[in-house]
N, C-alpha and C positions, 0 to 999 in steps of 0.2 A: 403516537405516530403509528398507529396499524395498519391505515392506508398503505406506509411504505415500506412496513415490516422491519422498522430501527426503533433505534432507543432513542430519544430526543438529544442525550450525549454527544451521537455520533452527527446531527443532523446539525450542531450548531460545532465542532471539532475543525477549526482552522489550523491544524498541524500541516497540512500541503501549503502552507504559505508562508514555511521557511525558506533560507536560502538552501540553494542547490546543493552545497558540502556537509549541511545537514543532514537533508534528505536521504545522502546517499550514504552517509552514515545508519540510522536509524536501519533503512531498507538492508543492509550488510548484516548489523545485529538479528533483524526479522530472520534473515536466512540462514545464519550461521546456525540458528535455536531450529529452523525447520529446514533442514537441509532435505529431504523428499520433496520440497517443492520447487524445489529448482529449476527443476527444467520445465512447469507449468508456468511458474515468473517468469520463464524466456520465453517461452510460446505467447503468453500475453502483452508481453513488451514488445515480442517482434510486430507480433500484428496492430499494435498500437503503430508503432514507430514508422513501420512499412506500409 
């Protein structure tokens, strides 16, 4: 997959298509381990969401 610069892994990776209390677990654990990204996740989220 060099056209898209992934690993073939991440290109067939259906983890977004748990339920929502999942997600929001997993995404909790990501942050708690990279807390500096915090406030880039909310940047990203707002402008998703907004």
């Amino acid at each position: 997959m060099i056209a898209l610069d992934i690993e073939p892994v991440e290109l067939f990776d259906f983890g977004h298509q748990k339920d929502n209390e999942t997600l929001l677990v997993e995404i909790n654990k990501m942050l708690k381990s990279s807390p500096e990204k915090i406030p880039e996740v909310y940047k990203i989220i707002r402008a998703i969401v907004n």
